[in-house]
C-alpha positions as CSV (number, residue, x, y, z in Angstrom):
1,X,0.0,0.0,0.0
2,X,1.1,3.3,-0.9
3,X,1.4,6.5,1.3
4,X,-0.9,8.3,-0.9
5,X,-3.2,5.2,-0.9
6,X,-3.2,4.6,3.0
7,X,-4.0,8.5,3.4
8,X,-7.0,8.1,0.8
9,X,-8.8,5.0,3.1
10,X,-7.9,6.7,6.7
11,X,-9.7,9.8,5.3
12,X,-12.5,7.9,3.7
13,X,-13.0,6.3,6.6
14,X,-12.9,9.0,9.4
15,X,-15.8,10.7,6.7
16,X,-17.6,7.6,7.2
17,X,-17.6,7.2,10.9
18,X,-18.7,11.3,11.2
19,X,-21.4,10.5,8.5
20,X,-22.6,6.7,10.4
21,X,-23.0,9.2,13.3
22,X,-25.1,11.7,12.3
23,X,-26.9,9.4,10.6
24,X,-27.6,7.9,14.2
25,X,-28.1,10.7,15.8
26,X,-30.7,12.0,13.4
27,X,-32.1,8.2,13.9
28,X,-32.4,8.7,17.5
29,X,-34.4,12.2,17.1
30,X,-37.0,10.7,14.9
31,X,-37.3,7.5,17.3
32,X,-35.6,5.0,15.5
33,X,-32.5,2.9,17.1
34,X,-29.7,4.5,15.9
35,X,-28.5,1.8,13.9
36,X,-31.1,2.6,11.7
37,X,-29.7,5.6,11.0
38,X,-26.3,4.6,10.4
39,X,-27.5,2.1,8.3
40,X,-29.1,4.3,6.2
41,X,-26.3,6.8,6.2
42,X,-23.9,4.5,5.2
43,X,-25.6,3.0,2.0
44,X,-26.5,6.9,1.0
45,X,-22.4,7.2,1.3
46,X,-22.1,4.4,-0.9
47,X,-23.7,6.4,-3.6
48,X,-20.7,8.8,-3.1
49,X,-18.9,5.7,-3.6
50,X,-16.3,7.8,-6.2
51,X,-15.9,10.5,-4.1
52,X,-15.5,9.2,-1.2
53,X,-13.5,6.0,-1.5
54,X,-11.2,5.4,-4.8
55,X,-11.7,2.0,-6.3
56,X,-8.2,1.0,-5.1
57,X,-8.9,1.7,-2.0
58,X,-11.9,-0.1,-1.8
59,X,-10.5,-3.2,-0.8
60,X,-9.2,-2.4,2.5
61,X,-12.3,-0.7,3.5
62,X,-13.7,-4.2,3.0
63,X,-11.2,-6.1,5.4
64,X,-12.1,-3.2,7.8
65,X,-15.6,-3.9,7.4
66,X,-15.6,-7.3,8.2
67,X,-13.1,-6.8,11.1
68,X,-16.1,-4.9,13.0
69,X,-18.0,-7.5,11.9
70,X,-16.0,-10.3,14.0
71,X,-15.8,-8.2,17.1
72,X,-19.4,-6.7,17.1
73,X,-20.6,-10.4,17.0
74,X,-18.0,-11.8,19.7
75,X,-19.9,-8.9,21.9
76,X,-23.5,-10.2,21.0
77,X,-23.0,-13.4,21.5
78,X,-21.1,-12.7,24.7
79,X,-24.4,-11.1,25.8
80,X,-26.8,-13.7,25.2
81,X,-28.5,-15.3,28.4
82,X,-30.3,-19.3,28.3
83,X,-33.5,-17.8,30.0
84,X,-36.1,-19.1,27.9
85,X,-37.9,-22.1,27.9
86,X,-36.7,-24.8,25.2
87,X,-40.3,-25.3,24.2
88,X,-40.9,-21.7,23.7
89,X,-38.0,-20.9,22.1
90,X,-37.8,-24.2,19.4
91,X,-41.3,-23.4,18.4
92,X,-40.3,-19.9,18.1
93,X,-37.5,-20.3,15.8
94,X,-39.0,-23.0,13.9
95,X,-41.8,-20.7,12.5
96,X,-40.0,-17.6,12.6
97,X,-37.9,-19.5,9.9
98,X,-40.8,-21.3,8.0
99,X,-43.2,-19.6,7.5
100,X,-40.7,-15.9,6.3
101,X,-38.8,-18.9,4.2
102,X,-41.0,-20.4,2.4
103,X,-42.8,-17.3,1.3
104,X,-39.7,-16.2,-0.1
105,X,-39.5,-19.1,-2.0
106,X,-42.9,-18.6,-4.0
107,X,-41.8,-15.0,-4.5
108,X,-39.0,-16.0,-6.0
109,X,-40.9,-18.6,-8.4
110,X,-42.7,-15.9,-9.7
111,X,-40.5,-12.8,-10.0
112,X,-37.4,-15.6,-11.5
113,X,-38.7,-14.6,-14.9
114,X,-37.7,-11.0,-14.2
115,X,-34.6,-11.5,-12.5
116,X,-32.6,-14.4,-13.4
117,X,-29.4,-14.8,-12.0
118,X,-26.4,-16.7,-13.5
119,X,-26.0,-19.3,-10.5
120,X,-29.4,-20.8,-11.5
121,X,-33.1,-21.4,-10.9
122,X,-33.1,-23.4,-7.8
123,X,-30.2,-21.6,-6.2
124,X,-32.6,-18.6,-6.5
125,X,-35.6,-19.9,-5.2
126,X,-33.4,-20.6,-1.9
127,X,-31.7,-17.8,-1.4
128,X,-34.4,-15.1,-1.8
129,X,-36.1,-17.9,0.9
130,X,-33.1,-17.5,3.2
131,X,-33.0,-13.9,2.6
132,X,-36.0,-13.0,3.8
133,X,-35.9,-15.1,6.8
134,X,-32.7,-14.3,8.5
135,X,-33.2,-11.7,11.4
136,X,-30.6,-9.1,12.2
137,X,-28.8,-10.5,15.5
138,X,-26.7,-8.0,16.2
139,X,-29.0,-5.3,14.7
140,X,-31.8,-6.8,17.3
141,X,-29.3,-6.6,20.0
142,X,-28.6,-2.7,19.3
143,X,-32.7,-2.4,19.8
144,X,-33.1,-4.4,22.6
145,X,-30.2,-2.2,24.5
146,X,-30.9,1.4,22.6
147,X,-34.8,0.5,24.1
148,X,-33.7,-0.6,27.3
149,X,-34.7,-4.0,27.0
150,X,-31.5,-5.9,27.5
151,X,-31.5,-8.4,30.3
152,X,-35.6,-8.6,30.4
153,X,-37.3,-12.1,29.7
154,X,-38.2,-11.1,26.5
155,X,-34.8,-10.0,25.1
156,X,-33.7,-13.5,26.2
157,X,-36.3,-14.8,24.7
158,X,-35.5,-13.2,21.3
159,X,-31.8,-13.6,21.2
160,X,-31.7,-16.7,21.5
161,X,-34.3,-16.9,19.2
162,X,-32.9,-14.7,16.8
163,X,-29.8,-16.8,17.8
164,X,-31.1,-19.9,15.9
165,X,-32.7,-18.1,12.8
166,X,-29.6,-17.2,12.1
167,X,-27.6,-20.5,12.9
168,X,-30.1,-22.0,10.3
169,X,-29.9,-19.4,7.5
170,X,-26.2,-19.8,7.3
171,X,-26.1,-22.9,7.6
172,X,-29.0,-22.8,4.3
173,X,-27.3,-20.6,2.7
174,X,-23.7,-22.3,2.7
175,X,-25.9,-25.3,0.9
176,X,-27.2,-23.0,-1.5
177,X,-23.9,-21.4,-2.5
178,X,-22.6,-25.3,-2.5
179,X,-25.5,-25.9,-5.0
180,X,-24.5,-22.6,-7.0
181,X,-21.1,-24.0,-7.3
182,X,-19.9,-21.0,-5.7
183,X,-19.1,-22.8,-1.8
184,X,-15.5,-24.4,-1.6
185,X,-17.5,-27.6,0.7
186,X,-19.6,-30.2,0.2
187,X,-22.4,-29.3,2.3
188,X,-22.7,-31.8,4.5
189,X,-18.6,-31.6,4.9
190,X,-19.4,-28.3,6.4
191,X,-22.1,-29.3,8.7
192,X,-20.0,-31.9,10.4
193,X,-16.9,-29.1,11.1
194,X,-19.4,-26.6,12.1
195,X,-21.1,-28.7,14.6
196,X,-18.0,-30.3,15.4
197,X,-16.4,-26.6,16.4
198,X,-19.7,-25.7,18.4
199,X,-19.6,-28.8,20.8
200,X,-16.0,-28.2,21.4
201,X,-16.7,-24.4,22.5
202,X,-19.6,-25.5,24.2
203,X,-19.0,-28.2,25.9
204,X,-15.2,-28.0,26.3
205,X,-14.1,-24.5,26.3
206,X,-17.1,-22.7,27.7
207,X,-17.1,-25.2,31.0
208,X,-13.3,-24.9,30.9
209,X,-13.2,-21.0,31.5
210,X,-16.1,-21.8,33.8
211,X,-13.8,-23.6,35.9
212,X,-11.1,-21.5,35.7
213,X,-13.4,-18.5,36.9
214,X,-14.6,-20.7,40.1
215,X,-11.2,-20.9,41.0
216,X,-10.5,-17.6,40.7
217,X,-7.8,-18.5,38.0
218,X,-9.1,-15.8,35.6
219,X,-9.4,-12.9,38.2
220,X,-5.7,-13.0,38.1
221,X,-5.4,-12.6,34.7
222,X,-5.1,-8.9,33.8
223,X,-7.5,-7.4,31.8
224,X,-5.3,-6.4,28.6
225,X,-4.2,-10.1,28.5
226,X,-7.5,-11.7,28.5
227,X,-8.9,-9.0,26.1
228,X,-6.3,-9.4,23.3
229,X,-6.7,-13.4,24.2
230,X,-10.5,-13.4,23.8
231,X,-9.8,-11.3,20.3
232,X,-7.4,-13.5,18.9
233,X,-10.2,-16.5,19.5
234,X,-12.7,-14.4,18.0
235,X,-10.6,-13.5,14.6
236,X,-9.6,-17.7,14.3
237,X,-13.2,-18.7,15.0
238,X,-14.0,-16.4,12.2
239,X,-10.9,-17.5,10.0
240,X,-12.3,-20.9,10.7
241,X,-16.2,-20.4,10.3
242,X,-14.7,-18.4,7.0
243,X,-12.8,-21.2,6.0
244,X,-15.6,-23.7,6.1
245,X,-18.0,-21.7,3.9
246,X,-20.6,-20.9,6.7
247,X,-19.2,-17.4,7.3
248,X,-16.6,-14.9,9.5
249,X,-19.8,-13.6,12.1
250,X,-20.7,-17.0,13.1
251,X,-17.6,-17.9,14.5
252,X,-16.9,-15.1,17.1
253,X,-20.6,-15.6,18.2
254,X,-19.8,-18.8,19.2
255,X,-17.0,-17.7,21.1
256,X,-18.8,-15.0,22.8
257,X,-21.3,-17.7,23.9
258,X,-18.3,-19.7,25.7
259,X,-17.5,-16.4,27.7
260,X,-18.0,-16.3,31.4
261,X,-20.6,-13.7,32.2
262,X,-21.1,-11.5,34.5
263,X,-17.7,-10.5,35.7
264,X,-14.8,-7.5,35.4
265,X,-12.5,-9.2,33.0
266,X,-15.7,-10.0,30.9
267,X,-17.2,-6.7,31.4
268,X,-13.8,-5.2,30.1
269,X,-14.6,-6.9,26.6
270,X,-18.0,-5.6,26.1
271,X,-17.2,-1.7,27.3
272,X,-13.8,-1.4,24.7
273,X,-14.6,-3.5,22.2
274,X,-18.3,-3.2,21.8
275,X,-17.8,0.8,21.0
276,X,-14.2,0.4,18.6
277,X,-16.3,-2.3,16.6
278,X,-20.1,-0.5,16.2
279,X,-18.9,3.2,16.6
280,X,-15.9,2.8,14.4
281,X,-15.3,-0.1,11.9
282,X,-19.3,-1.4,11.3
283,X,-20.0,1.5,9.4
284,X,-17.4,0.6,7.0
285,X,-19.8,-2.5,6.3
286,X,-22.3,-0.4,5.6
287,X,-20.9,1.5,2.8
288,X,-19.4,-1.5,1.4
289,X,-22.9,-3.4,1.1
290,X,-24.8,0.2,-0.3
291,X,-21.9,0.4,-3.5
292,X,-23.8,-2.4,-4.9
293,X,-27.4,-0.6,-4.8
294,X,-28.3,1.0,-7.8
295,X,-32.0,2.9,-7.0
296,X,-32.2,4.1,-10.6
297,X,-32.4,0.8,-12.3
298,X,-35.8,0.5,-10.6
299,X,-38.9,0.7,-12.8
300,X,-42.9,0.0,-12.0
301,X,-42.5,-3.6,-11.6
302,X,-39.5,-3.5,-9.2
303,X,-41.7,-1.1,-6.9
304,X,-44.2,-3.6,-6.8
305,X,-41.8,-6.9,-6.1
306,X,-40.6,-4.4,-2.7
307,X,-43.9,-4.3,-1.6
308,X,-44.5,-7.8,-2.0
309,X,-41.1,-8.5,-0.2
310,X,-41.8,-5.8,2.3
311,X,-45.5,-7.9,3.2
312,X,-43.8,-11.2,3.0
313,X,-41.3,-10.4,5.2
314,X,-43.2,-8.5,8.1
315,X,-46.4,-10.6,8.1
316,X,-44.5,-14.0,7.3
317,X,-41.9,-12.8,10.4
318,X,-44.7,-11.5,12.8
319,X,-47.2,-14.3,12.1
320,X,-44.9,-17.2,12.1
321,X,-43.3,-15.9,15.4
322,X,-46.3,-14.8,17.0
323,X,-48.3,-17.9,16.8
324,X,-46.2,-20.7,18.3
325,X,-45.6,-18.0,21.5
326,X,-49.4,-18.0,22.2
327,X,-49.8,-21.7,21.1
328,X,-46.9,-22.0,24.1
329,X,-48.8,-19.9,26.6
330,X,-47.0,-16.4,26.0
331,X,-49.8,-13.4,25.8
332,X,-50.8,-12.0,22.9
333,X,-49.8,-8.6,23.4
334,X,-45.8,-10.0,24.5
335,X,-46.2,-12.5,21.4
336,X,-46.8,-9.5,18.4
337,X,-43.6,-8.2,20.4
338,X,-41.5,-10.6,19.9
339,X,-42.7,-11.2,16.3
340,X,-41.7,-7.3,15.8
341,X,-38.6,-7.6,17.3
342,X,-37.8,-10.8,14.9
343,X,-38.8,-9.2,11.8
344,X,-35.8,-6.8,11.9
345,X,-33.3,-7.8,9.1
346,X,-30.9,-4.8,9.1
347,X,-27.3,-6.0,9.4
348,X,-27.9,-9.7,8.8
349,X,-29.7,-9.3,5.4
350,X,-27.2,-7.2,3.8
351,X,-24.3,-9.9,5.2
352,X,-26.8,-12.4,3.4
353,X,-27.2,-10.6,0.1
354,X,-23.5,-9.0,-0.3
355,X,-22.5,-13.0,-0.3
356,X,-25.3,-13.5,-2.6
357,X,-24.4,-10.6,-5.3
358,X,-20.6,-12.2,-5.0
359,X,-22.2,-15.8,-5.6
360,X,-24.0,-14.6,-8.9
361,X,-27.6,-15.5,-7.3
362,X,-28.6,-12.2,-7.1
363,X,-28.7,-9.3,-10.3
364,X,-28.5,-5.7,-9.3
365,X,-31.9,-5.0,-9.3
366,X,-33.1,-7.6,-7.1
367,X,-30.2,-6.6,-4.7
368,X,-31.4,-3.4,-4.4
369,X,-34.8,-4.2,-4.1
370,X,-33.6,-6.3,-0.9
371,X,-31.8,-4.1,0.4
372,X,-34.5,-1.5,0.3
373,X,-36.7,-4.1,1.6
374,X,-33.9,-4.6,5.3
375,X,-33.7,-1.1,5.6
376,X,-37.6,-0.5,5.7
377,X,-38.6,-3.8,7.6
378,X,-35.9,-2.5,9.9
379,X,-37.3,1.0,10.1
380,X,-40.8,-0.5,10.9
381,X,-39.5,-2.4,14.4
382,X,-39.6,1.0,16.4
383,X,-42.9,2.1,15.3
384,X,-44.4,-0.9,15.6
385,X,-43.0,-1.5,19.4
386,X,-44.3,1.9,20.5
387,X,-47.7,1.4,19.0
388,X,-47.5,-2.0,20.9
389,X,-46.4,-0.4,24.1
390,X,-49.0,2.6,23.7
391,X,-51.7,0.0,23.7
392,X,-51.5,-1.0,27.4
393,X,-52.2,-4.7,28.5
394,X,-54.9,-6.5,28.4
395,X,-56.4,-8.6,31.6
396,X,-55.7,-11.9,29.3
397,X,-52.4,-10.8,28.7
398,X,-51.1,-10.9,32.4
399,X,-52.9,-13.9,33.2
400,X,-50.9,-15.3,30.2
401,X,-47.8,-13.6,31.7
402,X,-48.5,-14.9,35.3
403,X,-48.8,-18.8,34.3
404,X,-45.7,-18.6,31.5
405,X,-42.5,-18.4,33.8
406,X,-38.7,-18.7,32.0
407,X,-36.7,-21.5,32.8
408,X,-33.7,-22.7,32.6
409,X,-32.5,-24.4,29.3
């Protein structure tokens, strides 16, 4: 890299940062999460794309986007509780995945005509089924703390949740991009690693540090130490989640899972890590995902696709997470929340589609239309949770409340 190039990416991205917080701040004015806002901000950068970061340069803006990506997930995954029922939370999953999925699927059999992609017809079908159906983990997570929620029952209840959607959407979509001829593993090759590496982190490593922390091994650690130890396990679970075709994020989540909780050495992680990764490198993601958008390629027909997407995506997310809760004794008004809070894509969906564009199973058009379609279904969650909130609870709903209790998985 060249001095002249190294100067162009640190200034690119210091206008990025300013530009992701703004767009936050104006966010958090209107009542969004902020998030949304730098979401938003950064793919509106991305049309700047010329501008504000030289093709040569582009590159390394990548790598720094995916660095935040690592760390941001090592934080949400170190932040996820096992407070929900197993019943609640496998019914949960299941049709929060379903139902979103395979709607996406018949809206891709009848829009294939109009958007064809190079990878193939079946490929297609999938993906724009995965892509629909993914939640936004680490987007959720933002909400759930911007909105105070973190820690509550039903912020468990939706990670981990949200947790699984998204466990089952990469694990889909490294099949699909196996199918495409795009993966570098046989599919089922991949699923024996990947479960292979969870049940080591699990049940080796997570009950390992566990130990260690009874003992009061890891109080005498100092906190740089086990910071730059618990990031160098985050970038090789995401070298080796990378490596296997399922992708980087999943890794560190993993990782973050196998973190004692709950303590200063922990705690350390979460308060300097959390902020370098989501106030400084993810919204280098963000612009790198919006260069791809091309809103004036979009004609009559294309407007009407995003409103089908948008519809598919909300009602399939609300109703198919909303249903199994009150079949499993939540209340209804706690149920629609939870189906909200699931129907956020933001983050995940344009991680989904950037590996789709780069796997030929998505055209231009249709990316846009997608990503138009995260932003908005993302947009929606605040709203939605107010006018939820605004409407009180109902008599039914706290008796519902009362007789569901969490327990222990």
């Amino acid at each position: 890299m060249t001095s002249t190039l190294l100067s162009q990416v640190l200034l690119s991205l210091a206008i990025i940062v300013v530009l992701a917080r703004l767009g936050g701040f104006v966010a958090e004015r209107l009542g969004q999460p902020p998030v949304v806002g730098e979401i938003v901000a950064g793919i509106a950068a991305a049309q700047f794309s010329d501008v504000l970061l030289p093709v040569d340069a582009r590159p390394y803006l990548n790598v720094i986007a995916q660095l935040g990506l690592v760390i941001f997930m090592l934080i949400v995954g170190l932040e996820v509780e096992a407070t929900a029922r197993v019943t609640t939370v496998g019914a949960v999953a299941f049709g929060a995945t379903a139902l979103p999925f395979l709607l996406g699927v018949l809206l891709a059999a009848v829009v294939w005509p109009w958007y064809q992609a190079p990878a193939g017809h079946l490929p297609f079908l999938l993906f724009v089924g995965v892509a629909v159906s993914v939640t936004a983990f680490p987007v959720l997570a933002r909400i759930l703390r911007d909105r105070g929620m973190s820690g509550t029952r039903m912020a468990g209840i939706a990670m981990t949740c949200a947790a699984i959607i998204d466990v089952v959407a990469w694990l889909v979509l490294a099949v699909v991009i196996a199918v495409a001829g795009a993966g570098t593993h046989r599919p089922w090759v991949m699923l024996v690693l990947v479960t292979a590496f969870i049940l080591v982190v699990l049940l080796v490593v997570r009950p390992g540090l566990a130990a260690l922390r009874r003992r009061g091994t890891l109080d005498r650690v100092s906190p740089r130490t086990f910071l730059i130890g618990v990031l160098v396990a985050a970038v090789l679970a995401a070298w080796f989640t990378e490596s296997i075709g399922l992708h980087s994020i999943f890794g560190p989540f993993v990782v973050g899972l196998a973190l004692p909780r709950h303590q200063p050495t922990t705690d350390l992680v979460v308060t300097r890590a959390a902020d370098l990764s989501s106030g400084f490198l993810l919204p280098a993601f963000f612009v790198v995902a919006g260069m791809q958008v091309d809103f004036t390629g979009l004609g009559r027909r294309d407007i009407g696709v995003l409103a089908a997407a948008i519809v598919i995506s909300m009602l399939g997310k609300i109703a198919g997470a909303a249903g199994p809760a009150r079949l499993t004794g939540m209340g209804g008004r706690d149920a629609l929340t939870l189906g909200v809070l699931l129907s956020t894509r933001g983050l995940t969906e344009l991680v989904v589609l950037t590996v789709g564009a780069a796997s030929g199973l998505l055209t231009t058009t249709l990316y846009t239309i997608l990503v138009i379609n995260a932003v908005i279904t993302t947009l929606a969650t605040g709203p939605l949770l107010t006018l939820l909130e605004r409407g009180g609870r109902t008599t039914n709903d706290r008796k519902a409340d009362n007789q569901w209790t969490p327990a222990s998985t």
